[in-house]
NUFI-450923 format. One record per residue (C-alpha): x, y, z; residue in three letters. Coordinates in Angstrom, 2 decimals. Example, Ala and Ser with C-alpha at 12.3 -4.5 7.8 and 13.67 -1.06 7.14 Angstrom:
<sites>
+---------+---------+---------+-----+
|       X |       Y |       Z |   r |
+---------+---------+---------+-----+
|   12.30 |   -4.50 |    7.80 | ALA |
|   13.67 |   -1.06 |    7.14 | SER |
+---------+---------+---------+-----+
</sites>
This chain:
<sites>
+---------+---------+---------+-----+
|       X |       Y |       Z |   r |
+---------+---------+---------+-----+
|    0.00 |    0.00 |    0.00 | UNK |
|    0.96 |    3.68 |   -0.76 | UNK |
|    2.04 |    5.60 |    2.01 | UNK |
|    2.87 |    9.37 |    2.35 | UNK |
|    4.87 |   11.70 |    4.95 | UNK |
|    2.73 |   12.97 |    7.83 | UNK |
|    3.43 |   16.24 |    6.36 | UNK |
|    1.58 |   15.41 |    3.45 | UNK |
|   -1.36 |   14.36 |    4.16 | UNK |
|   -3.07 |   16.40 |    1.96 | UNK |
|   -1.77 |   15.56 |   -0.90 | UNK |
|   -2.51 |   12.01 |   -3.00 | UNK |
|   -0.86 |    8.66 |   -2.89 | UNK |
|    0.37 |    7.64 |   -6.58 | UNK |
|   -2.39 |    5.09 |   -6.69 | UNK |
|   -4.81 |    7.97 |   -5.41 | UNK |
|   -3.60 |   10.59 |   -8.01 | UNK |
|   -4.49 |    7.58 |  -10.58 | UNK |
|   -7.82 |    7.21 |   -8.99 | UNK |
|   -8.14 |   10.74 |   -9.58 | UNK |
|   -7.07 |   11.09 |  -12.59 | UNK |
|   -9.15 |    8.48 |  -13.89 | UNK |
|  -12.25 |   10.34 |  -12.69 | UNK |
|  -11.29 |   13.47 |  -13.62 | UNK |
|   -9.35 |   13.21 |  -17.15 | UNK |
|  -11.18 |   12.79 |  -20.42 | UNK |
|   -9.99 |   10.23 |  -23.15 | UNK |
|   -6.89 |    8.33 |  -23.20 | UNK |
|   -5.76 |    9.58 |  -20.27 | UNK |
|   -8.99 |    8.48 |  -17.86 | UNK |
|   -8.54 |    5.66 |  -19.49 | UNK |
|   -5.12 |    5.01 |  -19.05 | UNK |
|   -4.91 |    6.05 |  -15.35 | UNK |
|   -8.27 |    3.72 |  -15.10 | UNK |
|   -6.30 |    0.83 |  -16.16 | UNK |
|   -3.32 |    0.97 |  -14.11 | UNK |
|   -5.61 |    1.71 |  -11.16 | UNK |
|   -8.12 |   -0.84 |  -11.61 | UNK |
|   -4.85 |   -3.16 |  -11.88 | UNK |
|   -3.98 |   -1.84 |   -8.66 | UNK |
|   -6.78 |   -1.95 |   -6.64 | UNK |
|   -7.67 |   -4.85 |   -4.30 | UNK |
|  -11.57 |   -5.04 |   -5.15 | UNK |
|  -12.03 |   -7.73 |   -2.24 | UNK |
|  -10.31 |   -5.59 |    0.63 | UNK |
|  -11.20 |   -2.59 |    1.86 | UNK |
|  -11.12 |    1.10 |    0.40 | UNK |
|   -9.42 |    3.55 |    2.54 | UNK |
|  -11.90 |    6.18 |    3.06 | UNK |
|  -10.11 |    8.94 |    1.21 | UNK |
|  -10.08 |    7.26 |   -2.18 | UNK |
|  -13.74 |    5.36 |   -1.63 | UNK |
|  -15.47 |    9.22 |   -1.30 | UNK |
|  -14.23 |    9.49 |   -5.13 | UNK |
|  -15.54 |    6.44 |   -6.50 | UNK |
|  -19.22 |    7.80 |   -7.43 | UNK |
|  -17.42 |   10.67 |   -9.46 | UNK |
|  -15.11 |    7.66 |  -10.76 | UNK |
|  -18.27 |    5.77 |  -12.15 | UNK |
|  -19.86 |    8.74 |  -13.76 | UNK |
|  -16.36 |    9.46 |  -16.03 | UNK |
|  -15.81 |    6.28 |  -16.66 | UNK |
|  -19.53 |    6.06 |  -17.74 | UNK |
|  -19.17 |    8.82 |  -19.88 | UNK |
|  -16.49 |    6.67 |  -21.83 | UNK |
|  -18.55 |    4.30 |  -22.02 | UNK |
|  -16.51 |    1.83 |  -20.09 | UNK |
|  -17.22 |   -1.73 |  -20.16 | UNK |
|  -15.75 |   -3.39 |  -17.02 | UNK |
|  -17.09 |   -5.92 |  -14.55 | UNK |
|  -16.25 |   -3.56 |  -12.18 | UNK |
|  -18.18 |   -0.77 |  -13.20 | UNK |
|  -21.50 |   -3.33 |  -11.93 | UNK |
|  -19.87 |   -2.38 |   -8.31 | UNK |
|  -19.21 |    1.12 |   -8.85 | UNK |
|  -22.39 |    1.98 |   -9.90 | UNK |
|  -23.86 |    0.81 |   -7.06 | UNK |
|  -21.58 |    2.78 |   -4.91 | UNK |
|  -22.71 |    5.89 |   -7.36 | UNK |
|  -26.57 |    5.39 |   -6.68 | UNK |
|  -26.03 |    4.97 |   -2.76 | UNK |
|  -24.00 |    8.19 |   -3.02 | UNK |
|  -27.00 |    9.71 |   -5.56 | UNK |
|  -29.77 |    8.65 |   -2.97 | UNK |
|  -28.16 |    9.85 |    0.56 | UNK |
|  -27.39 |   13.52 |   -1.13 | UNK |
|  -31.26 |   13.63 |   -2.21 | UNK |
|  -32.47 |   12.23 |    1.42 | UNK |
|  -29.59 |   15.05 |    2.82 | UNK |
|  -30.90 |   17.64 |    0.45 | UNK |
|  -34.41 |   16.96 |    0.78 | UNK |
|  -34.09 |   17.02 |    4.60 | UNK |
|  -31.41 |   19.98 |    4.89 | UNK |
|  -33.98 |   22.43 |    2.44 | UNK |
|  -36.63 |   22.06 |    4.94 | UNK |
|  -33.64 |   23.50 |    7.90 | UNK |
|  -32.95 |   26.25 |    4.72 | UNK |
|  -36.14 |   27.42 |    4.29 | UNK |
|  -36.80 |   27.36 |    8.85 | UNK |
|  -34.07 |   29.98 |    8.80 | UNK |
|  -34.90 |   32.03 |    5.46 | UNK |
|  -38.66 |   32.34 |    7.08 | UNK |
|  -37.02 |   33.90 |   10.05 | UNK |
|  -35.75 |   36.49 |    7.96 | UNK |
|  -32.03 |   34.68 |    8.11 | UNK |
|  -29.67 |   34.72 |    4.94 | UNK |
|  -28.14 |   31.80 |    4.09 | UNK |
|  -25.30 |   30.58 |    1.81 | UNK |
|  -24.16 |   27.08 |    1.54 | UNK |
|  -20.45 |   25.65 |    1.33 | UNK |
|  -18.77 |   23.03 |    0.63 | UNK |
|  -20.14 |   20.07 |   -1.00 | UNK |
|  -23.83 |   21.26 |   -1.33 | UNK |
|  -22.75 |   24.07 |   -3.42 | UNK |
|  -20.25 |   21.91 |   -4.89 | UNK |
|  -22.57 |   18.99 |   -6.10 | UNK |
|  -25.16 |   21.27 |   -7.06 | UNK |
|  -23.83 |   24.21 |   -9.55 | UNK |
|  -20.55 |   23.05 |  -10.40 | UNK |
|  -19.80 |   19.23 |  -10.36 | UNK |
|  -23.98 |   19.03 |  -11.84 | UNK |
|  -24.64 |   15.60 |  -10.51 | UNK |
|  -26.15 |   14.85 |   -7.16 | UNK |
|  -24.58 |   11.66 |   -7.09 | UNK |
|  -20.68 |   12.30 |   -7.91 | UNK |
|  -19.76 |   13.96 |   -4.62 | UNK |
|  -20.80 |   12.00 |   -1.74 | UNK |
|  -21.69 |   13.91 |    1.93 | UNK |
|  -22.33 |   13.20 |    5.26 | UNK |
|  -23.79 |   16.84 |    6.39 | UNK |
|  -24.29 |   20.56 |    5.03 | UNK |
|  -22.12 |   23.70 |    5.99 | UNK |
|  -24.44 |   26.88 |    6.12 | UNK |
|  -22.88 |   29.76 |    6.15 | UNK |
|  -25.07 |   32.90 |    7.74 | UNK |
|  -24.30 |   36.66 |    8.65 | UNK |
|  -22.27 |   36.82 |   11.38 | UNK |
|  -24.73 |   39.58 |   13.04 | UNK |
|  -27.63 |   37.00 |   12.69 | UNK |
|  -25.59 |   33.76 |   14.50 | UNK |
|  -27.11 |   34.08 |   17.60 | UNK |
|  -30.76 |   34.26 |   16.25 | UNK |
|  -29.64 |   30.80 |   14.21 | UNK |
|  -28.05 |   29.24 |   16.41 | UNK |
|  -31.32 |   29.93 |   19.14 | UNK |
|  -33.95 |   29.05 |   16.36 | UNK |
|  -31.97 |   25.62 |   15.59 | UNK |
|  -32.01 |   24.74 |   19.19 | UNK |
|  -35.96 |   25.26 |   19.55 | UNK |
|  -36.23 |   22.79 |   16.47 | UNK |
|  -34.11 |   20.22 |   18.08 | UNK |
|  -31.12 |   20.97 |   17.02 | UNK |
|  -28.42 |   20.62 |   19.67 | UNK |
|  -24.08 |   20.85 |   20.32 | UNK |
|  -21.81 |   19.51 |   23.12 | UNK |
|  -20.57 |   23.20 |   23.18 | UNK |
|  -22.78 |   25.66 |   23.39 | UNK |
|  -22.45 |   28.99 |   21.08 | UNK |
|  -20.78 |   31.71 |   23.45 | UNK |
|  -19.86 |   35.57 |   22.81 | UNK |
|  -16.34 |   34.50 |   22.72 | UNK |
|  -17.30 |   31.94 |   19.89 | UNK |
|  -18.81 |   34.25 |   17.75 | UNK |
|  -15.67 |   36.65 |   17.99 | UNK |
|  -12.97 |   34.64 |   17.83 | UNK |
|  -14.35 |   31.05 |   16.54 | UNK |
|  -16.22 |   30.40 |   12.67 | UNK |
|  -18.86 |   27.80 |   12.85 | UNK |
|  -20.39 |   25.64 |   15.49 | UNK |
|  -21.46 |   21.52 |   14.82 | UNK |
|  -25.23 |   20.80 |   15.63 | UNK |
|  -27.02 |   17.35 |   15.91 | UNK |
|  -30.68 |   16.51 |   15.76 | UNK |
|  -32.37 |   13.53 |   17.58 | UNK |
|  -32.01 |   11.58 |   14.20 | UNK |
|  -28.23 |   12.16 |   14.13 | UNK |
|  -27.85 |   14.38 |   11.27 | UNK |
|  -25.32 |   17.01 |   11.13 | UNK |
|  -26.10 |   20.47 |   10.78 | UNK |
|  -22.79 |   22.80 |   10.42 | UNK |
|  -24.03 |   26.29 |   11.08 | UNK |
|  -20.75 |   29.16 |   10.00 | UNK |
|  -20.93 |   32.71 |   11.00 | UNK |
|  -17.46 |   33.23 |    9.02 | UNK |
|  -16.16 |   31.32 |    5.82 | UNK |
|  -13.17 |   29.65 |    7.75 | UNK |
|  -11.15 |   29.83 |   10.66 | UNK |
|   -9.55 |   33.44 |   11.50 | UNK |
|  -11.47 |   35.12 |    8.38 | UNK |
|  -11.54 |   38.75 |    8.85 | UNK |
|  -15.15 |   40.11 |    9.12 | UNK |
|  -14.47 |   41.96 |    5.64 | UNK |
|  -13.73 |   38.94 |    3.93 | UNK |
|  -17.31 |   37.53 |    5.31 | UNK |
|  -19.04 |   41.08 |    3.40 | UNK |
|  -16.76 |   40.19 |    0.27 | UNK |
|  -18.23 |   36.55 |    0.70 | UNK |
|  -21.53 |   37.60 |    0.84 | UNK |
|  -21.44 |   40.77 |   -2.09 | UNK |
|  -19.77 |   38.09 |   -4.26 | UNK |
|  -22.59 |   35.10 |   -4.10 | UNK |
|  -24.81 |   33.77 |   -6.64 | UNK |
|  -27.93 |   31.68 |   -6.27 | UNK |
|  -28.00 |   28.26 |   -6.28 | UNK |
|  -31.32 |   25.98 |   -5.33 | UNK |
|  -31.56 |   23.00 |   -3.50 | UNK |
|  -34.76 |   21.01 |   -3.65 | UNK |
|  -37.02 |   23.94 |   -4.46 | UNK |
|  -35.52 |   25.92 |   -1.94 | UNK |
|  -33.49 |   29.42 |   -2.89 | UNK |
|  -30.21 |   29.99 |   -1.04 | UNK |
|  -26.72 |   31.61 |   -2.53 | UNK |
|  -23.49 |   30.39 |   -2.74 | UNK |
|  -20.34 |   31.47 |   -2.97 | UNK |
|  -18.72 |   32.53 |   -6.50 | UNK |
|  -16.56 |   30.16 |   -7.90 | UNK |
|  -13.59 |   31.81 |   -7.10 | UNK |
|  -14.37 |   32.06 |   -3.31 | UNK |
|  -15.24 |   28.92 |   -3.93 | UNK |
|  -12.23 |   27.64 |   -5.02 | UNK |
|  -10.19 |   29.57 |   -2.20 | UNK |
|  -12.38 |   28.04 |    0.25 | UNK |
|  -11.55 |   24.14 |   -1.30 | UNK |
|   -7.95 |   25.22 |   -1.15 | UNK |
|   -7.56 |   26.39 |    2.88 | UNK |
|   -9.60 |   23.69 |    4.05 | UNK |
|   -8.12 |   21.13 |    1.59 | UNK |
|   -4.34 |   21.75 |    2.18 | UNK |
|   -4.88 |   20.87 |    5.88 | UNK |
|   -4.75 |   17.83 |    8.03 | UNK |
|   -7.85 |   15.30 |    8.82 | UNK |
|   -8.03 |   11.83 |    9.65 | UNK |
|  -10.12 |   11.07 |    6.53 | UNK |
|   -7.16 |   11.74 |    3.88 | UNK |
|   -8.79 |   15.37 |    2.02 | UNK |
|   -8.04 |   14.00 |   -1.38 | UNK |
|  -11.48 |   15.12 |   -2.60 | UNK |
|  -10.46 |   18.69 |   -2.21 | UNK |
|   -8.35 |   18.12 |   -5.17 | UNK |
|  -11.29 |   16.77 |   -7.34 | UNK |
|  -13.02 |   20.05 |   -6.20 | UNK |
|  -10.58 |   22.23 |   -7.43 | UNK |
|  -10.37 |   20.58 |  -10.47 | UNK |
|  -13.56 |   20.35 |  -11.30 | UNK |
|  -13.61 |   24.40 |  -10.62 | UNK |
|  -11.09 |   25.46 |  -12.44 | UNK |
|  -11.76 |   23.37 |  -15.53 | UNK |
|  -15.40 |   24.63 |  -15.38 | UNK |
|  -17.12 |   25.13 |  -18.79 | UNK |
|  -19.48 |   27.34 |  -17.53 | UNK |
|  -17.97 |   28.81 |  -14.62 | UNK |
|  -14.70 |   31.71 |  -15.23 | UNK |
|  -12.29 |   32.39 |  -11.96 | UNK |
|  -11.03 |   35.51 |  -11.62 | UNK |
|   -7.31 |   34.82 |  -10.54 | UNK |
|   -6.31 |   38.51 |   -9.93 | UNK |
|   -9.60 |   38.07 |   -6.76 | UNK |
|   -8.59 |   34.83 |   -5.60 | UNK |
|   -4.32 |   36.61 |   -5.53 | UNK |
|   -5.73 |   39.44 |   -3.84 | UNK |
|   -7.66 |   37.24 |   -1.44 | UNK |
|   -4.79 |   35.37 |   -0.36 | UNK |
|   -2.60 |   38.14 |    0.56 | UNK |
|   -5.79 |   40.09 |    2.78 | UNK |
|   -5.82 |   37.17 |    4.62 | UNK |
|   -2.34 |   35.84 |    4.96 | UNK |
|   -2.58 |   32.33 |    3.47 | UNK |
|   -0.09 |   32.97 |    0.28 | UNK |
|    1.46 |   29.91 |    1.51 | UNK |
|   -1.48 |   27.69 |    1.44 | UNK |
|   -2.88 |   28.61 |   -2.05 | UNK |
|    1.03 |   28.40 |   -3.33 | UNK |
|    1.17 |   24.99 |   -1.72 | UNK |
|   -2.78 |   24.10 |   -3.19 | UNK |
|   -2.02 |   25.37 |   -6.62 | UNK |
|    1.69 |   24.35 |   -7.12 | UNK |
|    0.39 |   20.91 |   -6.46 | UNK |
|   -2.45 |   20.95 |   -8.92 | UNK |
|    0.11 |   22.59 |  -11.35 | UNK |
|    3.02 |   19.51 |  -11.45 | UNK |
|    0.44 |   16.72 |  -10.93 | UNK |
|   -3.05 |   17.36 |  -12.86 | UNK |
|   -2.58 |   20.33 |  -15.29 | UNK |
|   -5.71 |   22.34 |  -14.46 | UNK |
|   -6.48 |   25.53 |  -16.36 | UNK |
|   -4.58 |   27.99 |  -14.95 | UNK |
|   -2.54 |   30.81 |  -16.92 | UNK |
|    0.94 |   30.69 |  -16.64 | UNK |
|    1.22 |   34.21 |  -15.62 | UNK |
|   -1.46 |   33.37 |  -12.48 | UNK |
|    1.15 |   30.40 |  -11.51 | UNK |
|    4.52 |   32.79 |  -12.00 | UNK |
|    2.65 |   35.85 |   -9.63 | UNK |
|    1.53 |   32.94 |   -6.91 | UNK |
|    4.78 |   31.11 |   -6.72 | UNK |
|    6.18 |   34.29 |   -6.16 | UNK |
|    3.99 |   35.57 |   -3.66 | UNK |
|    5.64 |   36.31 |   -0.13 | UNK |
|    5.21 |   34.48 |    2.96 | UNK |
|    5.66 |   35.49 |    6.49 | UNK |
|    6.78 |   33.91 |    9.71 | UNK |
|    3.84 |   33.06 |   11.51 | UNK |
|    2.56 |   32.03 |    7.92 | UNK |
|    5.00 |   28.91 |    7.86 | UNK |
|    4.52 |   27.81 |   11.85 | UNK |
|    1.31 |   27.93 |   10.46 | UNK |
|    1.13 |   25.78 |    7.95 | UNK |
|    3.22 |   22.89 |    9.09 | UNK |
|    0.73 |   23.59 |   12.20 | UNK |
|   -2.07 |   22.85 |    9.88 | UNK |
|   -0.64 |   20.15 |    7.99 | UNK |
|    0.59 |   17.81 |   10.92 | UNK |
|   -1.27 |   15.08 |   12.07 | UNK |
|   -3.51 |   16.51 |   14.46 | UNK |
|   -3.91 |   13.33 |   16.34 | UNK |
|   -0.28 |   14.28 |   18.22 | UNK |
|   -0.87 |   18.28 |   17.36 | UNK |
|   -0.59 |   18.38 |   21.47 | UNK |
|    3.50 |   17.03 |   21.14 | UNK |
|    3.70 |   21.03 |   19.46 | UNK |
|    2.03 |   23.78 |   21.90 | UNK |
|    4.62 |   26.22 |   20.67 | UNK |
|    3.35 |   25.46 |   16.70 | UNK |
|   -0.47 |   25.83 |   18.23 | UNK |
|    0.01 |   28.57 |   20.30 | UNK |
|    1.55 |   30.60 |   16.81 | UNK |
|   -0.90 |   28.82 |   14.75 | UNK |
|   -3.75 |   30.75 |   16.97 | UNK |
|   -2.01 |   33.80 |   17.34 | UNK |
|   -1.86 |   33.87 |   13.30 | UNK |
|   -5.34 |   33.38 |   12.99 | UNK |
|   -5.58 |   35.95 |   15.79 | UNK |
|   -3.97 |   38.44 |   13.65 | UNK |
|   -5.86 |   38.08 |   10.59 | UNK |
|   -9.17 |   38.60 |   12.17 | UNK |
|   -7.40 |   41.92 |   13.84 | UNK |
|   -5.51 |   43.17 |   10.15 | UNK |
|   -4.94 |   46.67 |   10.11 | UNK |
|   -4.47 |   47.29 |   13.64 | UNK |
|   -1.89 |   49.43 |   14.23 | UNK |
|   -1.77 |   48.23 |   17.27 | UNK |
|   -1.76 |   44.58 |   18.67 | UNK |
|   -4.94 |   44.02 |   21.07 | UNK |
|   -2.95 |   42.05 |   23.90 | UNK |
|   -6.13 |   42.16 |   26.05 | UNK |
|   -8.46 |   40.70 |   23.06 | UNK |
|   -5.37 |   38.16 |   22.69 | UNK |
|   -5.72 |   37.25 |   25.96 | UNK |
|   -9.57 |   36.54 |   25.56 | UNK |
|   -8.30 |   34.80 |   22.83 | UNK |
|   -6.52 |   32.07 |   24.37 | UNK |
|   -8.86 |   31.75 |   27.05 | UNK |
|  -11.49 |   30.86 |   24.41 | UNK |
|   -8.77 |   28.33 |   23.24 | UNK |
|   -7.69 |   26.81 |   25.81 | UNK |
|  -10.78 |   26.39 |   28.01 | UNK |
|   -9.40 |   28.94 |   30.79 | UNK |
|  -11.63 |   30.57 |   32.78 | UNK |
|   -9.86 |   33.82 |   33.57 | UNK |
|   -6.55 |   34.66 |   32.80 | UNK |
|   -5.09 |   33.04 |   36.07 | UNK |
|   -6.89 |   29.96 |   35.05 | UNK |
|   -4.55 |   30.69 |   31.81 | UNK |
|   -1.50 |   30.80 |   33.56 | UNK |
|   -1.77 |   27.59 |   35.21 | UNK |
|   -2.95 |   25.87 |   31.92 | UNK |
|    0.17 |   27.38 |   30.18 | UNK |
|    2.66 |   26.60 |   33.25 | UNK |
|    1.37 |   22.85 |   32.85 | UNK |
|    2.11 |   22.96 |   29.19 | UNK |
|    5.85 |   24.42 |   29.57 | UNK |
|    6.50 |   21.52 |   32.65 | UNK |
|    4.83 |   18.68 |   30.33 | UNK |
|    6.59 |   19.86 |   27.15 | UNK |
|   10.14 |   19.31 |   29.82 | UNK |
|    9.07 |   15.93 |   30.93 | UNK |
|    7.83 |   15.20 |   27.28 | UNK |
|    3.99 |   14.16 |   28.36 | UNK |
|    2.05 |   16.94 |   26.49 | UNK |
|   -0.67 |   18.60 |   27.97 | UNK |
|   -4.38 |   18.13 |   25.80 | UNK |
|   -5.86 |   21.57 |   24.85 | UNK |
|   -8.95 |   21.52 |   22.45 | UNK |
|   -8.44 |   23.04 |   19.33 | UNK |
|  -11.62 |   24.30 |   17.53 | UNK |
+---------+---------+---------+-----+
</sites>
């Protein structure tokens, strides 16, 4: 079996870049990277999680070609399990859409709604297990109260401090489905960026019910941060995503927004890392002159901690306080850009949020077991949200 560096867990096996090449290549080379894959595969065993998320979109290329196979019998029944949970989800979620809409709530949604429904055009080629709504941060509260009267419910309840420093919050109903409700795009996003979010969104419709989305090119900035990140499921479908953006017939990104983006927020390094990868390995659409400006983009300090932060296996993230503790004050710093001078109090508040601390001598003591446990080499658990 393929294995990869912890460091890159974001990025795809050689037997997973096959995979998803076959699925997302047309012709000779689908087909190619189909047969060495296929070849490769152990069809009795098990399908690590990663690659078994891409097999619906698999089927539908390879049923495009018009692939013969014995194994396309198995596939396709993987594709119309996929096909019927995102109609149950969508069917279900629209109702939760239109609760909040008739409250006088906007909504948006991420992710793989948006995904499935106005760019890959198939409600059956990118599976998911919940939807990501994303609503004005002013109206969270209001949400987040109206979801809990409907039976809607989180181990964590929504605080002040949430809404200020965190992005979204997880919520459950009695049934177990999962309801991700985000008051800010991702993690750290500067409240701007959430105005640019919403001023750039078009519409999108999900069984019968209106909502907006974002543009493909916040789109595909969004697929890139969360994709070039750890997660115990390997992210290889962000790569499909951003694929299956950039090569969009109907669909044009505006590079010189999605540059500009990056540098507001401080996450050259991410979209560098995202798009230099799709560069060398899959040959999207992108201009050469777009690939020349972003390789060349700078990158700063707290960037870097950052991003090997992000891309470590969170699983033994507590074995690096010093990498979390920079990691959170970056994210700190892009919510607070163009400061001209650093909020040490709000920091403070910050890291309480963080860390679970009740005041800041609660803080203290959390931090002083950290430093003792990082000498004896038995790190100290903090939650990171």
């Amino acid at each position: 079996m393929n294995t990869i560096k912890p460091a890159d867990f974001y990025l795809a096996t050689p037997n997973q870049e096959l995979l998803l090449k076959a699925a997302l290549f047309s012709g000779e080379d689908a087909l190619e990277a189909w047969s060495k894959w296929r070849d490769a595969v152990d069809w009795e065993g098990h399908f690590e999680p990663g690659s078994f998320r891409l097999l619906p979109l698999l089927y539908n290329n390879l049923h495009k070609h018009g692939v013969d196979d014995s194994a396309m019998g198995k596939l396709k029944g993987i594709y119309r399990q996929a096909w019927s949970k995102n109609q149950t989800l969508f069917h279900e979620m629209a109702k939760v859409i239109e609760f909040l809409q008739n409250a006088g709530i906007k909504t948006m949604l991420l992710k793989g709604a948006s995904l499935s429904l106005l760019y890959y055009k198939n409600n059956g080629s990118r599976p998911m297990a919940d939807i990501d709504v994303l609503v004005p941060l002013k109206q969270a509260r209001l949400a987040d109260e109206l979801l809990q009267k409907a039976g809607w419910t989180s181990p964590f309840p929504l605080t002040e401090l949430d809404l200020i420093y965190g992005h979204a919050i997880q919520l459950h109903n009695r049934l177990d489905k999962e309801f991700d409700l985000h008051w800010r795009p991702f993690n750290g996003c500067q409240d701007e960026y959430e105005k640019d979010f919403w001023d750039g969104a078009i519409p999108v419709k999900m069984a019968n019910v209106d909502s907006m989305s974002p543009n493909p090119t916040d789109m595909l900035f969004h697929v890139i941060i969360h994709g070039v990140a750890w997660n115990p499921v390997p992210p290889i479908r962000w790569i499909a995503d951003a694929i299956t953006l950039i090569n969009s017939d109907d669909f044009t990104i505006d590079w010189q927004r999605l540059i500009n983006t990056a540098q507001k927020h401080h996450l050259n390094l991410r979209l560098k890392k995202g798009l230099q990868y799709l560069h060398d390995n899959f040959h999207p659409l992108i201009p050469p002159s777009v690939m020349k400006t972003i390789i060349n983009l700078p990158v700063y300090y707290l960037e870097k901690i950052e991003y090997r932060f992000m891309i470590g296996n969170r699983d033994n993230v507590s074995s690096s306080p010093f990498a979390a503790f920079c990691c959170h004050l970056c994210r700190f710093r892009r919510l607070n850009t163009g400061k001209s001078i650093f909020p040490v109090f709000k920091f403070s508040r910050s890291l309480q949020w963080r860390m679970n601390a009740r005041n800041n001598y609660d803080l203290f003591y959390k931090g002083f077991r950290i430093a003792v446990n990082m000498l004896l080499s038995s790190p100290f658990q903090v939650r990171h949200r």
